[in-house]
N, C-alpha and C positions, 0 to 999 in steps of 0.2 A: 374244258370248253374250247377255247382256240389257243391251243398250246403254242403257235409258229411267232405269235407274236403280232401279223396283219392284223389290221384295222379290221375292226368285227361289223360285220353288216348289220347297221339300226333301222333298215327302210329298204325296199324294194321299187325299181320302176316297172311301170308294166305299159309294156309299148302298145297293145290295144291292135288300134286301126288305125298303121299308117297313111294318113290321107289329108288333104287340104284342112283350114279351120273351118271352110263352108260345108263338107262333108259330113265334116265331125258334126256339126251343126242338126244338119238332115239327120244322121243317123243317131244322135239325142232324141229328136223329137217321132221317128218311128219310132225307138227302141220305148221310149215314154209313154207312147200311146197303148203300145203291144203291152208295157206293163202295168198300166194301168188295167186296163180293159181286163187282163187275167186276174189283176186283186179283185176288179168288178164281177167278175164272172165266179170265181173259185167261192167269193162271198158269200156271193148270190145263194149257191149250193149250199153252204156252209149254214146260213141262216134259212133258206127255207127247211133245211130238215132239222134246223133246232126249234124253229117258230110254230111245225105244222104238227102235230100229234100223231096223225095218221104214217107219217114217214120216219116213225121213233122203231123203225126195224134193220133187223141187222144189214140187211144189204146196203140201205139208204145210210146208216151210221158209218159204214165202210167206205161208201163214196163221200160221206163229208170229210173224213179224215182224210182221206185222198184227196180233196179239196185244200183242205186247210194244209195237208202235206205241201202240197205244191203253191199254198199262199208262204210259207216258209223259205221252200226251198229256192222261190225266186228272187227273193230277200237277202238271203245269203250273198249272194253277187251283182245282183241288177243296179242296186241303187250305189256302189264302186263305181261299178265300169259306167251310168250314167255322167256321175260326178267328175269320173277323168275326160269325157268327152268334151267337156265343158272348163275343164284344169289345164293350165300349161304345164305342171311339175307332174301328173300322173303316178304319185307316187303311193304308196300304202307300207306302213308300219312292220317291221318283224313279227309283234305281238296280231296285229293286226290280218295280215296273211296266214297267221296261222287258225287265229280264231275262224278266218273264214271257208281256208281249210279244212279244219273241223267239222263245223256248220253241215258246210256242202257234201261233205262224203259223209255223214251222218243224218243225214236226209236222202240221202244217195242210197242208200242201207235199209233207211225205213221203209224207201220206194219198193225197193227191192224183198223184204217181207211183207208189205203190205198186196201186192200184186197178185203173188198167188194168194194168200186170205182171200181176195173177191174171186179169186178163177175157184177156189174152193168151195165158198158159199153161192156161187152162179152152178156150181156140178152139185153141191148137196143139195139146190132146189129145183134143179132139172133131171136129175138122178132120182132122187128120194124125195120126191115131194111131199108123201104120209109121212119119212120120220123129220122133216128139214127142221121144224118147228121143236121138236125134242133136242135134237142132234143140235142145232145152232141157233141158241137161246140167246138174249138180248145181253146175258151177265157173260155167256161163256164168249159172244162174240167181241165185249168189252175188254174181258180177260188177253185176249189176244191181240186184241189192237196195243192193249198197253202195253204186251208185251213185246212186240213187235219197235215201239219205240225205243221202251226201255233198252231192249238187247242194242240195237241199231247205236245208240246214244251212247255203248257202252265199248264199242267196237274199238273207236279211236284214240280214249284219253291216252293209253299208251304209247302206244305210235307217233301221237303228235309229241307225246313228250319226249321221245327217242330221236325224233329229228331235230328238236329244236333246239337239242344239245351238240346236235354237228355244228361245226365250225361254218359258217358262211362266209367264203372270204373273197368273194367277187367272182365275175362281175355280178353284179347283184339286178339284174334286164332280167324279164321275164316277158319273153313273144306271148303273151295273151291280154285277155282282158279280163282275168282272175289270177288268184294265184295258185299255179298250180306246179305238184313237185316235180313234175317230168320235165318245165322248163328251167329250171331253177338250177345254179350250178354249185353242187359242194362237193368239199375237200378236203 
């Protein structure tokens, strides 16, 4: 692990937005509202096509998940970088930035298989509209969604486990308002 013998980094700062505390302030309560309002929204989606029967089809199941995707992936980092707007230490945990790490570039992945899924099932039903209902059935397009997770969710554990045996040996700042590896110094 950190062979050199330096102090091994327990915690990360992440400098955010440097800006006055009345900024900071302001941009809590945009950032707050914008992320409320997207749980409200992505919800919305998410439960009217669990609650309505007639929208239990594949395109509408595609956009919940994509809903609920994005009620996830805003979860991943928003409610951090809230909390440090509001924190004078702005700090977050080794264990911590990595889980979130993880998280977000595993969400990152899902977005990213899930996207074409809908560009696919929007082409099978403007292309083939007689076989679309054969062709992209309710089981085969669950099949895919799950797998779309699954593979995405499966992408990282290595990786994060590959970094997080590098030696972090300072300075341990990170220029963002997440944690992320490109700002991060090791050694």
């Amino acid at each position: 692990m950190n062979a050199s013998g330096v102090n091994k980094v327990t915690e990360f700062i992440l400098l955010s937005f440097p800006c006055s505390r009345e900024v900071q302030v302001l941009l809590f309560v945009l950032f707050f509202v914008s992320y409320i309002l997207t749980l409200m929204g992505n919800g919305a989606i998410v439960c009217a096509v669990k609650l309505d029967h007639r929208l239990h089809t594949p395109m509408y199941t595609l956009l919940a998940n994509f809903s609920f995707l994005e009620i996830c992936y805003v979860n991943t980092t928003v409610p951090n970088m809230l909390r440090n707007f509001l924190s004078e230490t702005k700090t977050i945990s080794f264990t911590a930035c990595f889980l979130q790490f993880y998280f977000f570039f595993s969400m990152g992945i899902t977005e990213t298989f899930l996207l074409p899924l809908l560009a696919f099932d929007r082409y099978l039903a403007i292309c083939r509209p007689l076989h679309y209902p054969t062709i992209m059935s309710s089981h085969l397009c669950m099949n895919l969604v799950v797998l779309c997770w699954v593979t995405a969710f499966l992408c990282y554990p290595v990786p994060i486990y590959l970094i997080t045996q590098l030696p972090f040996c300072g300075p341990n700042t990170i220029d963002h308002f997440v944690c992320d590896p490109d700002n991060s110094t090791t050694k």
